[in-house]
C-alpha positions in Angstrom: 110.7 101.7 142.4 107.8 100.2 139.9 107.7 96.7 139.4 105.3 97.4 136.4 106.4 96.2 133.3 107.4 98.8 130.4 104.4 99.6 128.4 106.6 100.5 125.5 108.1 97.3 125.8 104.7 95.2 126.2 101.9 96.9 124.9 100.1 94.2 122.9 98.2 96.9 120.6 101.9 97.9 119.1 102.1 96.1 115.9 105.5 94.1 115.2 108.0 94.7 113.1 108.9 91.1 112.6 106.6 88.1 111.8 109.2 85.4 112.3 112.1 85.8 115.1 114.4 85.3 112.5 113.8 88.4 111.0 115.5 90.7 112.4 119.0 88.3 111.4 118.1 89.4 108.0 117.5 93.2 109.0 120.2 93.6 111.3 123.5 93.6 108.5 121.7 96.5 106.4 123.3 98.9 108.5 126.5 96.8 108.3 126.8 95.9 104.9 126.0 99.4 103.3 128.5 101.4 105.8 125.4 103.3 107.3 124.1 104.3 104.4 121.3 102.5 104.8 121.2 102.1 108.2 117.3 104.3 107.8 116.0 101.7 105.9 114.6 99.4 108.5 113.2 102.3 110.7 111.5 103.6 107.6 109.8 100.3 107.7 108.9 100.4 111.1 107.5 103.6 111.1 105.4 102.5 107.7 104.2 99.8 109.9 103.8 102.1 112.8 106.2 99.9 115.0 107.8 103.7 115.7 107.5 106.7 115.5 108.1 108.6 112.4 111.1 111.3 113.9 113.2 108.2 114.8 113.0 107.5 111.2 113.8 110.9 110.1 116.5 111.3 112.2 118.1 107.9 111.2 117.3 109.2 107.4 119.4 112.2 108.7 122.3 110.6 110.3 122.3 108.9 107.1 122.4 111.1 105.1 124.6 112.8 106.7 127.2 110.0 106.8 126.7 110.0 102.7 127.7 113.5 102.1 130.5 113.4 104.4 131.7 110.4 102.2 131.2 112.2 99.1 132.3 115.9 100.3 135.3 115.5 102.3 138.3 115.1 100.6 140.4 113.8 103.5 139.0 111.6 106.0 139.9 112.4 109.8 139.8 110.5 112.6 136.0 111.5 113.4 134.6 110.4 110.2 135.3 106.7 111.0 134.4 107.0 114.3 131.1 108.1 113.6 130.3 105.8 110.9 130.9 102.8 112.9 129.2 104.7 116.0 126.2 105.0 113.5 126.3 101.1 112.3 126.6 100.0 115.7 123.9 102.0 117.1 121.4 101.1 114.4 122.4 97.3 114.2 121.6 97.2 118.5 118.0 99.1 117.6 117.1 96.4 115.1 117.2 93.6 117.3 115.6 95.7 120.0 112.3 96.7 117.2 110.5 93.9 119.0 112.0 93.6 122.4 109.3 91.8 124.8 106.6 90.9 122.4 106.6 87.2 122.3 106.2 85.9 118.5 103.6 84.0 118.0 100.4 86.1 119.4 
């Protein structure tokens, strides 16, 4: 087993997604607060400032999106539909606070 460190995890030439530590409190309740609906919106800025890649954007735009036309198409919701929204707001919320894992703030 390596004992090298992650290079995705401290690469210094990555640029950060958040200037202060406190930050990411304010990103973090998007996906919470709009029921996933938004939960692309702070990996669109990420990817804009190159934090990520751009298909981890995309395919939070289309979870997303996907989560909106379920809420607007189906008449009756089942038990899946709840399930995956909060699978989707949980999963986002957890990869907010993890944008800038390792970099120490500061540098």
């Amino acid at each position: 087993m390596s004992t090298a460190p992650n290079p995705y995890l401290t690469d210094p030439a990555r640029p950060r997604m958040y200037s202060q530590p406190w930050h990411r409190y304010l990103w973090a309740p998007v996906p919470l607060l709009s029921m996933s609906v938004l939960a692309c919106l702070p990996f669109i800025v990420a990817a804009y400032r190159g934090v990520i890649s751009w298909w981890i954007a995309g395919l939070y735009t289309a979870a997303s999106a996907t989560v909106l036309c379920f809420a607007i198409v189906q008449p009756e919701v089942n038990g899946w539909f709840p399930t995956g929204v909060w699978a989707l707001m949980i999963t986002a919320v957890v990869h907010v606070f993890l944008l800038d894992r390792g970099q120490p703030h500061g540098k």
